[in-house]
C-alpha positions as CSV (number, residue, x, y, z in Angstrom):
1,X,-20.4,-304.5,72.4
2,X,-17.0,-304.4,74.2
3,X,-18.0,-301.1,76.0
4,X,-21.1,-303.5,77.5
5,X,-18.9,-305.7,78.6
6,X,-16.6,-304.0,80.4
7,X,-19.6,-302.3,82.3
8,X,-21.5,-304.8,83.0
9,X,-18.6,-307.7,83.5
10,X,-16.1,-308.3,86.0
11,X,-14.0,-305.1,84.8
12,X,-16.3,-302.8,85.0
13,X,-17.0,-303.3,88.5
14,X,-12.9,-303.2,89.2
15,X,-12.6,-300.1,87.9
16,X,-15.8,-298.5,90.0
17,X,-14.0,-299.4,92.8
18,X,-11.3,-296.6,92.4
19,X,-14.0,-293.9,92.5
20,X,-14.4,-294.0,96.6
21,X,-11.0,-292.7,96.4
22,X,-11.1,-290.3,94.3
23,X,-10.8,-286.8,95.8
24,X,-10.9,-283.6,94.3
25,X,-11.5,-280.9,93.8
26,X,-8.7,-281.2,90.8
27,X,-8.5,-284.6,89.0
28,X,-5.9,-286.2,86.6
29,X,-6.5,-289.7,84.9
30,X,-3.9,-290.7,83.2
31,X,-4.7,-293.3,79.8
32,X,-8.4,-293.1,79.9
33,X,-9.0,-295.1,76.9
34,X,-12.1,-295.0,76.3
35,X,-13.2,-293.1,79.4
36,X,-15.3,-295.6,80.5
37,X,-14.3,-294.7,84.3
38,X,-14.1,-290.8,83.1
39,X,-17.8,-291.1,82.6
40,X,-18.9,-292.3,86.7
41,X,-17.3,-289.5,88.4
42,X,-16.0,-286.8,86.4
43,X,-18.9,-284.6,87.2
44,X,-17.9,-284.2,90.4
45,X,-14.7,-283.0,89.9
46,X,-12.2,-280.1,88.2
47,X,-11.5,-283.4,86.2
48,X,-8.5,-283.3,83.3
49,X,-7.3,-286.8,81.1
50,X,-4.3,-287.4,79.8
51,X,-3.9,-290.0,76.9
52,X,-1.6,-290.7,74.6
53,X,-3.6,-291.7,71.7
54,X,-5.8,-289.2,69.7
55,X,-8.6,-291.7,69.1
56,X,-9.0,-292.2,73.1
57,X,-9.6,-288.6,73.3
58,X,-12.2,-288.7,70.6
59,X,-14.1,-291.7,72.3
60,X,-13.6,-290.0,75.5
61,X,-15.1,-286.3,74.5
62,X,-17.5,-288.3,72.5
63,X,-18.9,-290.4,75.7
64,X,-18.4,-287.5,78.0
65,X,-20.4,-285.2,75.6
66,X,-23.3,-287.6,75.6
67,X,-24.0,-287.3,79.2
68,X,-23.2,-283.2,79.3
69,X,-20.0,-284.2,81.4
70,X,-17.3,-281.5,80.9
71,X,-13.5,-282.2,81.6
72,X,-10.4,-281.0,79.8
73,X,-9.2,-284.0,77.5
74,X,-5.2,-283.6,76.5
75,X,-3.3,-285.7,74.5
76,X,0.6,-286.2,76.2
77,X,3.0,-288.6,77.0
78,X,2.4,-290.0,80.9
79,X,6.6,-290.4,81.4
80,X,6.6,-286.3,80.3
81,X,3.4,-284.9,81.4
82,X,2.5,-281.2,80.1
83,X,1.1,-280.1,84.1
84,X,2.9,-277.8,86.6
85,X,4.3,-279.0,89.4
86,X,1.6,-280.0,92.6
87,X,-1.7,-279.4,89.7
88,X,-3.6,-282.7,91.2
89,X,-5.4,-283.8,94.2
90,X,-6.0,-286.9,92.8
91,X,-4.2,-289.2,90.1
92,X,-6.1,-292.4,88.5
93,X,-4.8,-294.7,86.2
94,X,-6.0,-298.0,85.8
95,X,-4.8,-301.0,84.3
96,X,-1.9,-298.8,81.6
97,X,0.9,-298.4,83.8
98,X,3.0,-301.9,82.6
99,X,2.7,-300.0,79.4
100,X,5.0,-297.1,79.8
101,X,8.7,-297.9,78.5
102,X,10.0,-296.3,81.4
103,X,7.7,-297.0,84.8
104,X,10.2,-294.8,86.8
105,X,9.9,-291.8,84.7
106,X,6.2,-292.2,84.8
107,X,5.7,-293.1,88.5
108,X,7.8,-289.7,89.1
109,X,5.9,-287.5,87.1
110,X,2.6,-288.9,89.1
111,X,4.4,-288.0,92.0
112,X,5.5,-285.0,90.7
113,X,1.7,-283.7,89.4
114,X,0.5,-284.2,92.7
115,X,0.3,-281.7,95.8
116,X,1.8,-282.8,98.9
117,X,-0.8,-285.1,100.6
118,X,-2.2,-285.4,97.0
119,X,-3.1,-289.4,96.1
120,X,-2.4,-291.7,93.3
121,X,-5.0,-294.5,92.9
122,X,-3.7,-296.8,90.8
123,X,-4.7,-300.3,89.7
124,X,-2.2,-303.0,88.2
125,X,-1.5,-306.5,88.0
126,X,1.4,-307.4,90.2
127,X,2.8,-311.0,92.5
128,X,0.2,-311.4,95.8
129,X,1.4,-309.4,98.8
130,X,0.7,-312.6,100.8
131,X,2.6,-314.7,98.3
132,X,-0.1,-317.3,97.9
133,X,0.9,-320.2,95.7
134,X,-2.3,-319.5,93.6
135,X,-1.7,-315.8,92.6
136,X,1.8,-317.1,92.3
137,X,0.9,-319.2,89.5
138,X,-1.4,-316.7,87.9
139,X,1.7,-314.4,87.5
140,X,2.9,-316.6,84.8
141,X,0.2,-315.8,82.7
142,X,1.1,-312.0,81.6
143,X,4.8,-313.4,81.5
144,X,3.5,-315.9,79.2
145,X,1.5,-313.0,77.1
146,X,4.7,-311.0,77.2
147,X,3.4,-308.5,79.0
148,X,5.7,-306.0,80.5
149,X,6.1,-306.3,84.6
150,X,6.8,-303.7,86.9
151,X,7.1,-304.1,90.7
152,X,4.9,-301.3,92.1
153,X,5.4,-301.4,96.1
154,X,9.4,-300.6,95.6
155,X,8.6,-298.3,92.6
156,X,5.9,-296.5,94.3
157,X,8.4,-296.3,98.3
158,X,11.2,-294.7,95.5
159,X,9.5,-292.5,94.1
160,X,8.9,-291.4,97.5
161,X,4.8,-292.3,98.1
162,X,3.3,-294.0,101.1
163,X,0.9,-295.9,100.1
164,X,-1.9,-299.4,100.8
165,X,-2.4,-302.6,98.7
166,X,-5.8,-303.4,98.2
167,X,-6.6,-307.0,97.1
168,X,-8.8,-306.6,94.1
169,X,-9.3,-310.2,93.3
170,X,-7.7,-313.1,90.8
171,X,-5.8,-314.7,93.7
172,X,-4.2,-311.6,95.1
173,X,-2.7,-310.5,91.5
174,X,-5.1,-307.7,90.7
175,X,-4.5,-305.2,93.2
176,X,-5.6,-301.4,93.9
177,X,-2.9,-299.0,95.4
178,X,-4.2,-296.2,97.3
179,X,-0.5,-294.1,97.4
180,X,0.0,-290.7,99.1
181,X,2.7,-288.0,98.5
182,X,3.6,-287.4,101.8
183,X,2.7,-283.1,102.6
């Protein structure tokens, strides 16, 4: 029942929209889950997951073996991934990154996996760009959850990516980073 909400629901349709920037032919998500994402465009790619928890991988190989979708599921640790150097043409993670203890150990090893002009799409929860009062407000609501906060357009310039901020909805607070290690 939760799977058919996310796909159907206002989540499901965030997440498709990372797919358009997806680019292969090598691809990396990093915390799957479930794979829900995995599942709409792994097939057309060299497409590899990285999650930390065995029972995402299980999910994942599970869903992915239902639709005879084939892609190399590892379980790792996203601050210490197991990859060589430049292994990615694209890197996906969507809606885990506050969840890493350390965001600039993490946000390196994206860079890091990538090649030069290799691209991070990446979607978070962060303040507005435009610093509307509304999105603003919303803010308060993962600081009232005690949810971690990270502050991704001066964590993604130091690790060294150029990147876009695409507005993906709740007042400005949802957003979708399209970043580029710079070749």
């Amino acid at each position: 029942m939760y799977e058919a909400a996310i796909a159907m629901g206002p989540i499901g349709r965030r997440l498709r929209k990372a797919i358009p920037y997806i680019r292969g032919p090598r691809v990396l998500e990093v915390s799957f889950g479930t794979g829900y994402l995995m599942e709409k465009y792994a097939a057309g790619f060299e497409t590899t997951g990285l999650d930390h928890h065995p029972d995402m991988l299980t999910a994942t190989r599970r869903r992915l073996d239902a639709k005879g979708i084939k892609a190399n599921l590892v379980q790792g640790d996203a601050q210490a991934m197991p990859f060589a150097d430049c292994s990615f043409d694209t890197l996906v993670n969507t809606d885990a990154f506050t969840l890493y203890p350390d965001s600039k150990k993490a946000m390196s090893e994206f860079y890091r996996v990538l090649v030069p002009g290799g691209q991070l799409v990446l979607q978070e929860y962060d303040y507005p760009a435009n610093g509307n009062w509304l999105g603003t407000q919303m803010m308060r609501l993962p600081k009232w959850l005690k949810m971690p906060y990270v502050a991704f357009p001066p964590l993604l310039r130091e690790a060294g990516f150029e990147f876009e901020d695409h507005n993906m909805g709740m007042a400005g607070m949802l957003h979708l980073w399209i970043a580029t290690r710079p070749k």
